[in-house]
C-alpha atoms as an extended CHARMM CRD file, in Angstrom:
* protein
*
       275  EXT
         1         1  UNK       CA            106.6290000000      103.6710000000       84.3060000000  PROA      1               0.0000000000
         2         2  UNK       CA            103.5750000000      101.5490000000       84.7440000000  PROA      2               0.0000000000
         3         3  UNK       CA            105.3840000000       98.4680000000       85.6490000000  PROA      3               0.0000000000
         4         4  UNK       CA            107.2100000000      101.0030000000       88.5470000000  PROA      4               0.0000000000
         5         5  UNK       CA            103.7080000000      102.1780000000       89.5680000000  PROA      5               0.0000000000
         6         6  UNK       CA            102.4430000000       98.0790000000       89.9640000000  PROA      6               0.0000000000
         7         7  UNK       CA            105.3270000000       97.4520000000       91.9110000000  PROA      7               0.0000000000
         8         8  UNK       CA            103.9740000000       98.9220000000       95.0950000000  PROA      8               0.0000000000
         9         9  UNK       CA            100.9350000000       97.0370000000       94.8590000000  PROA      9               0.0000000000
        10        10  UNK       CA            101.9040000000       93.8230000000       96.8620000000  PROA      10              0.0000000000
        11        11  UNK       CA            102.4460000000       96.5450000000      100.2140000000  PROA      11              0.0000000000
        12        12  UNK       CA            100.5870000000       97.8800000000      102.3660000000  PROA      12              0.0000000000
        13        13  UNK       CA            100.1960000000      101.6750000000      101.4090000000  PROA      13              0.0000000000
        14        14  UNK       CA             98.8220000000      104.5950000000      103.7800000000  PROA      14              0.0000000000
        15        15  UNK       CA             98.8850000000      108.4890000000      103.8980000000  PROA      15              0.0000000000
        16        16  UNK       CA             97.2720000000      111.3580000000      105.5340000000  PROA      16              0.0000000000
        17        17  UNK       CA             94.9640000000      113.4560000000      104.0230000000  PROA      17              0.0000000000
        18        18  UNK       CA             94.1390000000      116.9670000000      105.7860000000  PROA      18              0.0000000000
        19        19  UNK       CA             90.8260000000      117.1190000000      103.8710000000  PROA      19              0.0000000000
        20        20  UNK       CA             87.5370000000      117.2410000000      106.0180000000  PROA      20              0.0000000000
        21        21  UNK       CA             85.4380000000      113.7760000000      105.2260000000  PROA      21              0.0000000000
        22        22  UNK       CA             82.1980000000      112.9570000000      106.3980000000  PROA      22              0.0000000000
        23        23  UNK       CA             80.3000000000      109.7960000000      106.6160000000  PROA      23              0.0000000000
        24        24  UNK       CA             76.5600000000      109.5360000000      106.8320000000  PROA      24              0.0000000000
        25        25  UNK       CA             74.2130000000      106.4230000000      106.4670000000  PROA      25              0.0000000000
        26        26  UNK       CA             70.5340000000      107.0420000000      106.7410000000  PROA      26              0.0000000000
        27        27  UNK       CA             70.7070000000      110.3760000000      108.3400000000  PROA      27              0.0000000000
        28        28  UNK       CA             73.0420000000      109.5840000000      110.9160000000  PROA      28              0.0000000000
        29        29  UNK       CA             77.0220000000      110.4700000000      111.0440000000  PROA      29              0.0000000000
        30        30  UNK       CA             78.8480000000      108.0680000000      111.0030000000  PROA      30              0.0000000000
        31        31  UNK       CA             82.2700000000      110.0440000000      111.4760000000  PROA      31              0.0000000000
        32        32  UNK       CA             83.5800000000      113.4870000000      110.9900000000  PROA      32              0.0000000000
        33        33  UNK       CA             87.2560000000      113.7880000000      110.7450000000  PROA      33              0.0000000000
        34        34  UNK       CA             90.0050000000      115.9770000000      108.9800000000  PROA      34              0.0000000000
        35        35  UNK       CA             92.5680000000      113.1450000000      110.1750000000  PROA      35              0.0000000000
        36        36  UNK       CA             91.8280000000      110.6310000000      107.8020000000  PROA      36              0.0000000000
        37        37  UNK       CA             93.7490000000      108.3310000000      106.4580000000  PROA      37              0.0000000000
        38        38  UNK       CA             94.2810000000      107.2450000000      102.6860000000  PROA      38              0.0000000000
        39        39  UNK       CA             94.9550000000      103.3950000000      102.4950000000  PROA      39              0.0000000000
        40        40  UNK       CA             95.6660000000      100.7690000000       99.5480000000  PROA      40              0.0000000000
        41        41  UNK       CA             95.7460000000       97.1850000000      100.8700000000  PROA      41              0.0000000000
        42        42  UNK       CA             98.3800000000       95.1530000000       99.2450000000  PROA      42              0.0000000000
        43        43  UNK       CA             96.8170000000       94.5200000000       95.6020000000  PROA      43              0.0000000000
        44        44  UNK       CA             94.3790000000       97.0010000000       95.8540000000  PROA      44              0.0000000000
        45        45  UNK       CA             94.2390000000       99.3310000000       92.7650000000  PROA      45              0.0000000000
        46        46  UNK       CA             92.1280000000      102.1960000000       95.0130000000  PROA      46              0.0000000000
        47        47  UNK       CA             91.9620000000      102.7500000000       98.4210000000  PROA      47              0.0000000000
        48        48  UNK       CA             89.5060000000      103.1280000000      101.5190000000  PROA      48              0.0000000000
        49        49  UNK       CA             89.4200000000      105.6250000000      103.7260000000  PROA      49              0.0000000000
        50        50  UNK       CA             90.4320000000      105.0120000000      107.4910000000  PROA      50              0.0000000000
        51        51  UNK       CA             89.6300000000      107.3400000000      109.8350000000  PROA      51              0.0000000000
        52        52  UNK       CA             90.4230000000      107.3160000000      113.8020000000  PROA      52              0.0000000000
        53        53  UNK       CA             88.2300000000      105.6920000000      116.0140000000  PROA      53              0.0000000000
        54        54  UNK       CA             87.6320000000      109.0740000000      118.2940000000  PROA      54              0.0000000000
        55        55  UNK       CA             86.5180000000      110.7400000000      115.1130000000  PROA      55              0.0000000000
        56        56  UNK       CA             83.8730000000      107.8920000000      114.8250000000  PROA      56              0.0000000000
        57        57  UNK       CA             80.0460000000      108.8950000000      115.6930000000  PROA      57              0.0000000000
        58        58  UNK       CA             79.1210000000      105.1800000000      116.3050000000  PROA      58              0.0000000000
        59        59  UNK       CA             80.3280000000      101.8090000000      117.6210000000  PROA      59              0.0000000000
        60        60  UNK       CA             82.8310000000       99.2170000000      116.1900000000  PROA      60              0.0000000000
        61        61  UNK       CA             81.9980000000       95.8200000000      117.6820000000  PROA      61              0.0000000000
        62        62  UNK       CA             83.0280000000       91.9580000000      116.9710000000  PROA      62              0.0000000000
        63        63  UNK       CA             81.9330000000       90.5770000000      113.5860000000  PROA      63              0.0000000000
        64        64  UNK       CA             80.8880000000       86.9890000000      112.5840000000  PROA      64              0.0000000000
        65        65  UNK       CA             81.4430000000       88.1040000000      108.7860000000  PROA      65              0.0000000000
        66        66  UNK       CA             83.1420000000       85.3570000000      107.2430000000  PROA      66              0.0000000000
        67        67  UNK       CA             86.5140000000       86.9440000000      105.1450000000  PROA      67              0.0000000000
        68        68  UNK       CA             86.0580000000       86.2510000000      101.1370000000  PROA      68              0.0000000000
        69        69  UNK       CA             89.2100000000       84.8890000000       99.5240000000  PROA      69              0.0000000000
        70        70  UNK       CA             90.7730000000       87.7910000000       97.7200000000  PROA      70              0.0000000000
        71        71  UNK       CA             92.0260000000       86.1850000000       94.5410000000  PROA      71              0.0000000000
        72        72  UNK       CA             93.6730000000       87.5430000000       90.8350000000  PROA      72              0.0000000000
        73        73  UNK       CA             97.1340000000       89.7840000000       91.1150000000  PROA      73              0.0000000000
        74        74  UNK       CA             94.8960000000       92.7390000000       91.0500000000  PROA      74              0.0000000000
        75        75  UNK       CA             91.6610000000       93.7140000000       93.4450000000  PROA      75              0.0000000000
        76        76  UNK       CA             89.8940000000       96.2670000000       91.6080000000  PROA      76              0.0000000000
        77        77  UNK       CA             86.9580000000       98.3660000000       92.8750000000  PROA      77              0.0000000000
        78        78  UNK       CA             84.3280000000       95.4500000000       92.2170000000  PROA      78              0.0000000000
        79        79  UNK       CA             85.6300000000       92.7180000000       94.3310000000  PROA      79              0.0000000000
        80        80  UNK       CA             84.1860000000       92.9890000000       98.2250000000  PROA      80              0.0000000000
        81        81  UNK       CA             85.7580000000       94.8870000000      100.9030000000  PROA      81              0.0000000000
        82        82  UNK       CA             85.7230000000       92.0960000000      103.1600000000  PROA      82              0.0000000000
        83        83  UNK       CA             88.3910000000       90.4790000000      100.6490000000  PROA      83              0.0000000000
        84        84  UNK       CA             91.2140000000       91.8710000000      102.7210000000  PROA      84              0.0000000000
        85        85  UNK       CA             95.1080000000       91.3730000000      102.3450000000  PROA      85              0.0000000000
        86        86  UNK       CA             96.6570000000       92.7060000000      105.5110000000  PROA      86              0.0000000000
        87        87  UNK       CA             96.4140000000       91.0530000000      108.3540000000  PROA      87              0.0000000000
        88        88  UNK       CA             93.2560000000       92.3560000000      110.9290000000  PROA      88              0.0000000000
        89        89  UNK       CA             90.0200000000       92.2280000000      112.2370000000  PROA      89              0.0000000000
        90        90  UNK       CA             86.7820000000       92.6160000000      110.5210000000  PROA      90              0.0000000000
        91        91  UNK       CA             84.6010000000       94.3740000000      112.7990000000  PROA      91              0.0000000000
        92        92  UNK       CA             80.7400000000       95.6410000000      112.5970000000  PROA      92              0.0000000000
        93        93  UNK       CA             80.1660000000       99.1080000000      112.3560000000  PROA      93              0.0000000000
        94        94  UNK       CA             76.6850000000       99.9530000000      114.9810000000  PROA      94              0.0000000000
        95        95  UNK       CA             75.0710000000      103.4570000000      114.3840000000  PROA      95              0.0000000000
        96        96  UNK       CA             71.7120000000      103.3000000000      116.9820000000  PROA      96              0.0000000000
        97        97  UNK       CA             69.8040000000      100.0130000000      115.9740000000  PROA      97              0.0000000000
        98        98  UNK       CA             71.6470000000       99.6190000000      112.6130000000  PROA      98              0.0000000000
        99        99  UNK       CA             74.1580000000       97.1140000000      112.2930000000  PROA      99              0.0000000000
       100       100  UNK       CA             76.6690000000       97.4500000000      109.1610000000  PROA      100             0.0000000000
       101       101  UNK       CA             78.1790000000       93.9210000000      108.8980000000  PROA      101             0.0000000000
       102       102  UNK       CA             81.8840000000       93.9900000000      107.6810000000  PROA      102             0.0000000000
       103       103  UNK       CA             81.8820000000       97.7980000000      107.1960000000  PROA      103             0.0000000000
       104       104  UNK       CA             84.9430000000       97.9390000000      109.3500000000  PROA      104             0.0000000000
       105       105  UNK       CA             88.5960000000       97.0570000000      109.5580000000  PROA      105             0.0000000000
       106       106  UNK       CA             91.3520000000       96.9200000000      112.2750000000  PROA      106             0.0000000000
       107       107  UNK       CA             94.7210000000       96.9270000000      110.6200000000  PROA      107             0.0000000000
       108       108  UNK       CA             97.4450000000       95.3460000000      112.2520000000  PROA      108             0.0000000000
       109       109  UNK       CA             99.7050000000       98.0190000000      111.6840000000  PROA      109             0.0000000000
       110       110  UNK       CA            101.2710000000      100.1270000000      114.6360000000  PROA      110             0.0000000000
       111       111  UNK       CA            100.7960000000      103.2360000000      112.5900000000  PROA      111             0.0000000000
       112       112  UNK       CA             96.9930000000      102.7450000000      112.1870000000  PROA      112             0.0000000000
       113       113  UNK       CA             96.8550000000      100.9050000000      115.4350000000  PROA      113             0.0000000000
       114       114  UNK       CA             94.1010000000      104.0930000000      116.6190000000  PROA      114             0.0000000000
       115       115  UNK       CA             91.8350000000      103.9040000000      113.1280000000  PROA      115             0.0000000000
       116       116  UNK       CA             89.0890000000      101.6820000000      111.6810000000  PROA      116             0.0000000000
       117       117  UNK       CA             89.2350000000      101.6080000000      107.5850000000  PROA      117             0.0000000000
       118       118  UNK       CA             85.4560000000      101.9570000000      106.2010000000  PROA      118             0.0000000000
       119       119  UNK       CA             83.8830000000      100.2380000000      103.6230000000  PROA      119             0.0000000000
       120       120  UNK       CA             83.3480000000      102.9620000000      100.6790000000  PROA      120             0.0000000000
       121       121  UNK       CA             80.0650000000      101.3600000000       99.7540000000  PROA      121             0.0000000000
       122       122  UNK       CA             78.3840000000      100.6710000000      102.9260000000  PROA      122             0.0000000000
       123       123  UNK       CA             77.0050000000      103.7850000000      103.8780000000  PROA      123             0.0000000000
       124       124  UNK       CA             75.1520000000      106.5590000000      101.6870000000  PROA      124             0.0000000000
       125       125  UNK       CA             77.1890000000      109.4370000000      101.6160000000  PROA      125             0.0000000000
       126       126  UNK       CA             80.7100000000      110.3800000000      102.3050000000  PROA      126             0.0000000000
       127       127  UNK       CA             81.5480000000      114.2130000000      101.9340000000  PROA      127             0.0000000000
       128       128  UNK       CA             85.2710000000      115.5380000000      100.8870000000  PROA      128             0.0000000000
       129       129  UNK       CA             84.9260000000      119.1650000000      102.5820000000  PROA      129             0.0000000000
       130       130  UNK       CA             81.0030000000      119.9550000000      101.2130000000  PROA      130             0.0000000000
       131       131  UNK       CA             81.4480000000      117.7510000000       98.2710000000  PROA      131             0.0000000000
       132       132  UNK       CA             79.6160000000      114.4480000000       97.0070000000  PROA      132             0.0000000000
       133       133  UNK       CA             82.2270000000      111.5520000000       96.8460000000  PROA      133             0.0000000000
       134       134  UNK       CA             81.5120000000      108.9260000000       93.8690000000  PROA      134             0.0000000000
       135       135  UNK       CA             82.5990000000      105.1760000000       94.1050000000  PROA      135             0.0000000000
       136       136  UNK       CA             85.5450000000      105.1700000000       96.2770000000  PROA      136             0.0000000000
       137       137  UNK       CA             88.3920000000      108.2750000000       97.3960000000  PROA      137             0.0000000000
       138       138  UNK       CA             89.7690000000      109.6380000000       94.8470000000  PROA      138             0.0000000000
       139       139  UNK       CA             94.0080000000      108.6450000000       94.4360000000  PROA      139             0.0000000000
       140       140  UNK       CA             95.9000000000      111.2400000000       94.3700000000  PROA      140             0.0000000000
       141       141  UNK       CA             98.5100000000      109.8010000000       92.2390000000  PROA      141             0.0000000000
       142       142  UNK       CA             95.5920000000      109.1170000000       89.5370000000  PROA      142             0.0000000000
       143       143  UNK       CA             94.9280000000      111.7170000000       86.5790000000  PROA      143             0.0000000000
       144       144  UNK       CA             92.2260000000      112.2350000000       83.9940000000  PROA      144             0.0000000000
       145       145  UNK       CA             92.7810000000      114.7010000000       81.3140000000  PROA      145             0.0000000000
       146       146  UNK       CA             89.8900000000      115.5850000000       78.9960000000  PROA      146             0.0000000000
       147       147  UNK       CA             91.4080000000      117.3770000000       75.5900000000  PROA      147             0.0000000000
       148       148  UNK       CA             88.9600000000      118.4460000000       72.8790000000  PROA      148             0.0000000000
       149       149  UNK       CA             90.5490000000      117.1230000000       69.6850000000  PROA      149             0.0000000000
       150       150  UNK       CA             90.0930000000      117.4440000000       66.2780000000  PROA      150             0.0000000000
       151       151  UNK       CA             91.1890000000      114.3300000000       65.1700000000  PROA      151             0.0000000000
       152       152  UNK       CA             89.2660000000      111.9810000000       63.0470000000  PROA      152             0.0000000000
       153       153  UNK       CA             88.0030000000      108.6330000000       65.1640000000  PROA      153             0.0000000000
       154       154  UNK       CA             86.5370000000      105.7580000000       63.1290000000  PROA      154             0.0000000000
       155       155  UNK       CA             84.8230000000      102.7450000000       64.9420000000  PROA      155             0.0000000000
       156       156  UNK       CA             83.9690000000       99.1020000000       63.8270000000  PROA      156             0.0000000000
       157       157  UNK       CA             82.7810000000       96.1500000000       64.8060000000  PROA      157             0.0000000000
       158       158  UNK       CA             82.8090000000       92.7970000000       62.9470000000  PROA      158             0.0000000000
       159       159  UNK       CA             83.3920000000       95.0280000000       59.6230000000  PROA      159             0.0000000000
       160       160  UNK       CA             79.9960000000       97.7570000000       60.5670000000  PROA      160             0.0000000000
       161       161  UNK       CA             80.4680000000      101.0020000000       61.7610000000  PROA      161             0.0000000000
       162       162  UNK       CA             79.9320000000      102.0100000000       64.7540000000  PROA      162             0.0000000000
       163       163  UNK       CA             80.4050000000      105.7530000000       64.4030000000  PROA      163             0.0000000000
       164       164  UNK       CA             83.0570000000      108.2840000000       62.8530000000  PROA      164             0.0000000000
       165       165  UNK       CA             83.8090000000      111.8290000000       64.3800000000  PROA      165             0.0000000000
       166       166  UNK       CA             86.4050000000      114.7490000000       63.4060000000  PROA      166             0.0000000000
       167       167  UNK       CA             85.2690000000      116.4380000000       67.0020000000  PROA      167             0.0000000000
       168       168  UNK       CA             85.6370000000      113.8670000000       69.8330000000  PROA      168             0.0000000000
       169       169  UNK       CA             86.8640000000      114.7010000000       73.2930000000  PROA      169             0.0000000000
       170       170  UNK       CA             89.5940000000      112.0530000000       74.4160000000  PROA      170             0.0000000000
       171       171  UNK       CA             90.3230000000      111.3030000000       77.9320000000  PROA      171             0.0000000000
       172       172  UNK       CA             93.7530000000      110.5540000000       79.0730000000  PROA      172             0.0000000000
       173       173  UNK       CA             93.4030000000      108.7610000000       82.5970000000  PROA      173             0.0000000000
       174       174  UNK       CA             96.3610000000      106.6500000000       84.7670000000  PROA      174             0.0000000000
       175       175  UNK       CA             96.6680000000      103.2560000000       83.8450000000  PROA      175             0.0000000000
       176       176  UNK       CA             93.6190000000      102.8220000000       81.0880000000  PROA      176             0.0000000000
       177       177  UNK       CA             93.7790000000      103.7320000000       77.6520000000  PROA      177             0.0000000000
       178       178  UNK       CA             93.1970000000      106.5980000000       75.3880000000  PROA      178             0.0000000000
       179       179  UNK       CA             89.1620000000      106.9680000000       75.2600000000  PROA      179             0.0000000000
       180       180  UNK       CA             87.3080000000      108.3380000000       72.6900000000  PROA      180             0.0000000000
       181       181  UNK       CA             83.9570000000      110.3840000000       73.5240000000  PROA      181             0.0000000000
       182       182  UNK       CA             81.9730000000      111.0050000000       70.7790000000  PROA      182             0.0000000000
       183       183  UNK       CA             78.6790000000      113.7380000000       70.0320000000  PROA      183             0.0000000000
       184       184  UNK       CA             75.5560000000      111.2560000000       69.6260000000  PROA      184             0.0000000000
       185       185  UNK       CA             74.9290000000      112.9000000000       66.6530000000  PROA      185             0.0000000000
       186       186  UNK       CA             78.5710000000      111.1120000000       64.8490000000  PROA      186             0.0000000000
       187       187  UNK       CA             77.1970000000      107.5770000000       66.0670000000  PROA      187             0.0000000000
       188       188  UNK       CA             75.5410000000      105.7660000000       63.2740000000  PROA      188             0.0000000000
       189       189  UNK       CA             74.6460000000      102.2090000000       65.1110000000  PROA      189             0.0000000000
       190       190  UNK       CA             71.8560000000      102.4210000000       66.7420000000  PROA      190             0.0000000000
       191       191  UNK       CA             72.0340000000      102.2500000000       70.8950000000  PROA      191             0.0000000000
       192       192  UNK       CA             69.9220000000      100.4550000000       72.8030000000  PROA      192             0.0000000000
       193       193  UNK       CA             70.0710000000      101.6150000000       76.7950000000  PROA      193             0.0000000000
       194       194  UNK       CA             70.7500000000       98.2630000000       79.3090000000  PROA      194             0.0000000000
       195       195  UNK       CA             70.3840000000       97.9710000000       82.7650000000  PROA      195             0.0000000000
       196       196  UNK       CA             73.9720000000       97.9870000000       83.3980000000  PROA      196             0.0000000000
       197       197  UNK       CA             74.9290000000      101.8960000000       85.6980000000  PROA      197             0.0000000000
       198       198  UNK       CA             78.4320000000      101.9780000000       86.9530000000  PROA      198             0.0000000000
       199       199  UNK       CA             80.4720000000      104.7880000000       89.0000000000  PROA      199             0.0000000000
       200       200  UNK       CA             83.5660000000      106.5550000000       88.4810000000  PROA      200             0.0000000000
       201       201  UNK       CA             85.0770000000      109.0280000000       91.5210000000  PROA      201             0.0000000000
       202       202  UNK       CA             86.6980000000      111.2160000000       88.7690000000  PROA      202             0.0000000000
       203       203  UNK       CA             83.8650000000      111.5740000000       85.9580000000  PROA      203             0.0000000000
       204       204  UNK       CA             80.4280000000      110.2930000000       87.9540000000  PROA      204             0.0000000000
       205       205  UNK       CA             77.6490000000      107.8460000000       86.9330000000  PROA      205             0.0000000000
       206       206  UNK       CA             77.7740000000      106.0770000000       83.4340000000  PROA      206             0.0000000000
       207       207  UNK       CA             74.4330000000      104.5390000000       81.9940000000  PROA      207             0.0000000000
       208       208  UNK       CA             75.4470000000      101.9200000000       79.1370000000  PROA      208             0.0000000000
       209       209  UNK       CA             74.1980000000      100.8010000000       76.0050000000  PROA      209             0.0000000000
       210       210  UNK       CA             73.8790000000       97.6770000000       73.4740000000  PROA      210             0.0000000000
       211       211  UNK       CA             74.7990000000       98.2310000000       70.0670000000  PROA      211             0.0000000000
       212       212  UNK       CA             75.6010000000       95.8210000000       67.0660000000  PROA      212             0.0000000000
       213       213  UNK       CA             74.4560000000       93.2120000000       68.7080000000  PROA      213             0.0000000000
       214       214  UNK       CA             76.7140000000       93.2370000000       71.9170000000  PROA      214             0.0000000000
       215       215  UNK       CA             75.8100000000       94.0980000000       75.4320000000  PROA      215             0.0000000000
       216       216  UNK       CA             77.5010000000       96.9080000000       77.2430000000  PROA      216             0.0000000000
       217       217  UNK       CA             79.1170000000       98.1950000000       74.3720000000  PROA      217             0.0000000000
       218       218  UNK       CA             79.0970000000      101.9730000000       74.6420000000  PROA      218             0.0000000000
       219       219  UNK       CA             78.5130000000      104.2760000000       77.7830000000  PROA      219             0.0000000000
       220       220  UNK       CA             77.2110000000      107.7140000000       78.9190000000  PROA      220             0.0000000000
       221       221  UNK       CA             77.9650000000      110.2250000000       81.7100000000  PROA      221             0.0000000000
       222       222  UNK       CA             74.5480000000      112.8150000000       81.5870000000  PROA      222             0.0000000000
       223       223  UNK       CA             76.4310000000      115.0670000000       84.0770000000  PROA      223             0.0000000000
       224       224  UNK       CA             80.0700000000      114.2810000000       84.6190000000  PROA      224             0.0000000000
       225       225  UNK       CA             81.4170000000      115.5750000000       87.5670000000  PROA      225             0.0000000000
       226       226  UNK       CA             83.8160000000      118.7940000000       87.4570000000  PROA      226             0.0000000000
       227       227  UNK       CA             87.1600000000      118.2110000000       85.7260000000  PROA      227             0.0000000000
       228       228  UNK       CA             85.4080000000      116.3380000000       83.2360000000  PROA      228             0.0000000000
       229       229  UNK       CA             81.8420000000      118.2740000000       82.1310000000  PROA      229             0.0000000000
       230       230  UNK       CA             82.9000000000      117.9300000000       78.8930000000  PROA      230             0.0000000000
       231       231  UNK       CA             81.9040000000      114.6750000000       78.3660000000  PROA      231             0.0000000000
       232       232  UNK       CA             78.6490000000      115.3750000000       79.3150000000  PROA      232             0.0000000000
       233       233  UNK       CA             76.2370000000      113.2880000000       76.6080000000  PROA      233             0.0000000000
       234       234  UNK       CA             78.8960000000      112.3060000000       74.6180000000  PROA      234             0.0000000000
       235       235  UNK       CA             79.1550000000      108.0340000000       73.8590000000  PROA      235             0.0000000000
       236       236  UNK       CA             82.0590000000      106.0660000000       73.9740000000  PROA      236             0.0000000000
       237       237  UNK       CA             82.8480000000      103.0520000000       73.3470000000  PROA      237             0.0000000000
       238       238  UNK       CA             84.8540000000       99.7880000000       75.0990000000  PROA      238             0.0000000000
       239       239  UNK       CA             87.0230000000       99.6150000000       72.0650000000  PROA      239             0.0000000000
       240       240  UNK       CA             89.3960000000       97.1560000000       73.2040000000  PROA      240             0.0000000000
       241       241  UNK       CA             87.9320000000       94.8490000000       70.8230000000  PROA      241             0.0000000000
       242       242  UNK       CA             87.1330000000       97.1450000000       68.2350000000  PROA      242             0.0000000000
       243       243  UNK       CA             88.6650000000       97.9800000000       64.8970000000  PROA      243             0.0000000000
       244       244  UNK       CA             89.5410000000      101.5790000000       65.5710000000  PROA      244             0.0000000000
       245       245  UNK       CA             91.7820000000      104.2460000000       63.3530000000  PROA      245             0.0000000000
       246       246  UNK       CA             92.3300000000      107.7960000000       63.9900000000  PROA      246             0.0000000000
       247       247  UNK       CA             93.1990000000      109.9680000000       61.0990000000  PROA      247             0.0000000000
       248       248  UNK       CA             93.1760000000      107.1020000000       58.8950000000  PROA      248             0.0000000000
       249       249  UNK       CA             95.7850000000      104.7830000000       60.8410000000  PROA      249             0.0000000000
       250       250  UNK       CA             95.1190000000      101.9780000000       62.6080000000  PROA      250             0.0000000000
       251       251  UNK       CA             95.3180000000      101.8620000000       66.2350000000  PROA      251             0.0000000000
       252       252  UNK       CA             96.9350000000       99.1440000000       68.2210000000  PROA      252             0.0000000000
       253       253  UNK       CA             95.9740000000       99.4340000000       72.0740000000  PROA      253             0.0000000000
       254       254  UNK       CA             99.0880000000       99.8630000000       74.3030000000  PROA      254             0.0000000000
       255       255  UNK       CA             98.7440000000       96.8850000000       76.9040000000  PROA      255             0.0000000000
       256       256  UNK       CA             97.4880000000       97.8000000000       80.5110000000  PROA      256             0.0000000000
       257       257  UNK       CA             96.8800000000       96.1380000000       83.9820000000  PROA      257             0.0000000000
       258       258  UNK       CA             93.8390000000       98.5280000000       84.3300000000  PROA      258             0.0000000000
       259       259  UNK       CA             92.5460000000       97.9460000000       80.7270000000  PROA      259             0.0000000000
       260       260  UNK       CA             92.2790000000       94.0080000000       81.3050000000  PROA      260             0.0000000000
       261       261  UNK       CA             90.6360000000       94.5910000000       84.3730000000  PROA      261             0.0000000000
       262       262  UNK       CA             87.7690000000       97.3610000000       83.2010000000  PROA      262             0.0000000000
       263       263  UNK       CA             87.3070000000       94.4730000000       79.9960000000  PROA      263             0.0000000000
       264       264  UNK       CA             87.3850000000       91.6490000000       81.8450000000  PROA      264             0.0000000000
       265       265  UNK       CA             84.6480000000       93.3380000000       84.3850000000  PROA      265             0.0000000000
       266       266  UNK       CA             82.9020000000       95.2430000000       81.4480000000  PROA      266             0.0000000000
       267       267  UNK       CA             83.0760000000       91.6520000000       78.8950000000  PROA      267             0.0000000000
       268       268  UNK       CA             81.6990000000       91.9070000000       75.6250000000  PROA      268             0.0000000000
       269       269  UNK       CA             79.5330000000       89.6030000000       74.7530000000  PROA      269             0.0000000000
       270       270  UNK       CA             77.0320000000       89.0650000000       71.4940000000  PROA      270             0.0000000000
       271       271  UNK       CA             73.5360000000       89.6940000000       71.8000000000  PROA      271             0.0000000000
       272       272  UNK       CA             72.7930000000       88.1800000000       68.8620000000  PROA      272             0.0000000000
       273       273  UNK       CA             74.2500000000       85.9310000000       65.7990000000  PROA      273             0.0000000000
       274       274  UNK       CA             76.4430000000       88.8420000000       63.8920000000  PROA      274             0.0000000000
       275       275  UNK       CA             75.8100000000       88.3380000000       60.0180000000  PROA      275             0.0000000000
C-alpha cells in the first residue's frame, strides 16, 4: 500500500478545499479565500496551499529569486519552496512596502492558470476557518492515531537504558513508524534540552533533547494540538537506531520512505565517546 501511495509522487497533484484560509504577515492579509487549492508538486511529500489571485489582498510581481535545484526522490517539508518541480514562474509576493521574495508560484497548469501557490513559511499566520495552522496544510489523506496502550516498551542504546514503560501512548501516523511516548517519570537517562524546535501540522511544536551522549535523541510536545493532547509531556524517542522490545520481543522497524527521511533530517550523532 505504501509503494501505491509513492507512486503518485512524480505528478503533479491538486484539489479543492471548501475550507476558509487566511493569510496574514505582520498584521496585514495577505489573502482570504474559501477557494483554495490543495497542491503536491511532483515529489513533494506535503503540499502548499494555492489560492486565486482575486482572493489575494496584495501584489504578485516579477522575481529575480534564483530557483534551488530540487534534488533526492523525495522533497520533504525542510527543503526550500523555491525548489520547485513543475514548470512556472517564481514571483514576489508585495503587501504595502514589504517585499516577500519567492513566496509565490505560477503553475503552468491550465487548471490553476487563475492561482498563485504560497510559500507555507513565509508569512506568520495562516488560519483554517478560526484555527492556527502549524508547519504546512494538513493532507487529507494523512492520519495520526494516538492509542493509550498498556504494553511494555523497553529502550537502549549502545547496551544502557534509556527508559522502560507498561503505560506509553503510541502514535500510529501515515508513512512513519509506530512511536512510542513515554511519562517522564519511566525515563531513566537523563535529558538534556538542545536548541533543536521543530513543527508538526498534526501534533504542534516539539522541543528536543540529548541523552546518552547523542544529540537530538528524544523529543517533547508541551501542548500538542487537538487529536493528539495526549501526548502532552510525554518523551519519545528517534528509535530507529535503538534496541527496542515491547513485551519482551524484539522489534524490527518496518522500512519507510518517511522514516529515512525524518532520520536522515533528525541524524543521530554522538555527543561524546560512548564507554
Amino acid at each position: 500500500m505504501q509503494g501505491w501511495m509513492f507512486d503518485g509522487l512524480p505528478l503533479l497533484r491538486y484539489e479543492p478545499t471548501e475550507m476558509r484560509i487566511r493569510v496574514r504577515a505582520g498584521g496585514t492579509e495577505i489573502a482570504d479565500t474559501t477557494r483554495a487549492m490543495l497542491v503536491w508538486e511532483p515529489r513533494r511529500i506535503v503540499p502548499s496551499y494555492a489560492v486565486p489571485l482575486a482572493d489575494l489582498r496584495c501584489e504578485p510581481a516579477e522575481s529575480t529569486v534564483e530557483p534551488v535545484p530540487a534534488r533526492g526522490r523525495l522533497l520533504d517539508p525542510g527543503i526550500p519552496f523555491v525548489a520547485h518541480t513543475s514548470p512556472g514562474t517564481t514571483v514576489d509576493v508585495v503587501a504595502g512596502d514589504t517585499r516577500f521574495a519567492g513566496a509565490g508560484f505560477r503553475l503552468e497548469d491550465e487548471a490553476l492558470a487563475e492561482y498563485v501557490v504560497l510559500d507555507f513559511w513565509a508569512f506568520d499566520e495562516w488560519l483554517g476557518e478560526d484555527e492556527v495552522l502549524v508547519a504546512h496544510p494538513r493532507d487529507p489523506y494523512h492520519r495520526v492515531d494516538v492509542r493509550q496502550s498498556s504494553r511494555t516498551v523497553r529502550l537502549e542504546v549502545d547496551g544502557v537504558l534509556l527508559a522502560e514503560s507498561s503505560r506509553p501512548v503510541l502514535v500510529f501516523e501515515t508513512n512513519l513508524p509506530m512511536r512510542y511516548y513515554l511519562p517522564r517519570a519511566d525515563v531513566v537517562a537523563e535529558l538534556v534540552p538542545s536548541d533543536r524546535s521543530s513543527a508538526c501540522a498534526y501534533k504542534g511544536h516539539a522541543t528536543y533533547f540529548s541523552a546518552a551522549g547523542y544529540t537530538d535523541l528524544a523529543w517533547s510536545y508541551a501542548e500538542p494540538l487537538d487529536g493528539a493532547t495526549q501526548l502532552a509531556g510525554l518523551i519519545a524517542f528517534l528509535d530507529d537506531k535503538l534496541t527496542v522490545s515491547v513485551d519482551g520481543r524484539h522489534r524490527e522497524q518496518r522500512p519507510s520512505p518517511g522514516a529515512v527521511i525524518f532520520r536522515d533530517r533528525l541524524g543521530l550523532k554522538q555527543t561524546q565517546q560512548q564507554s
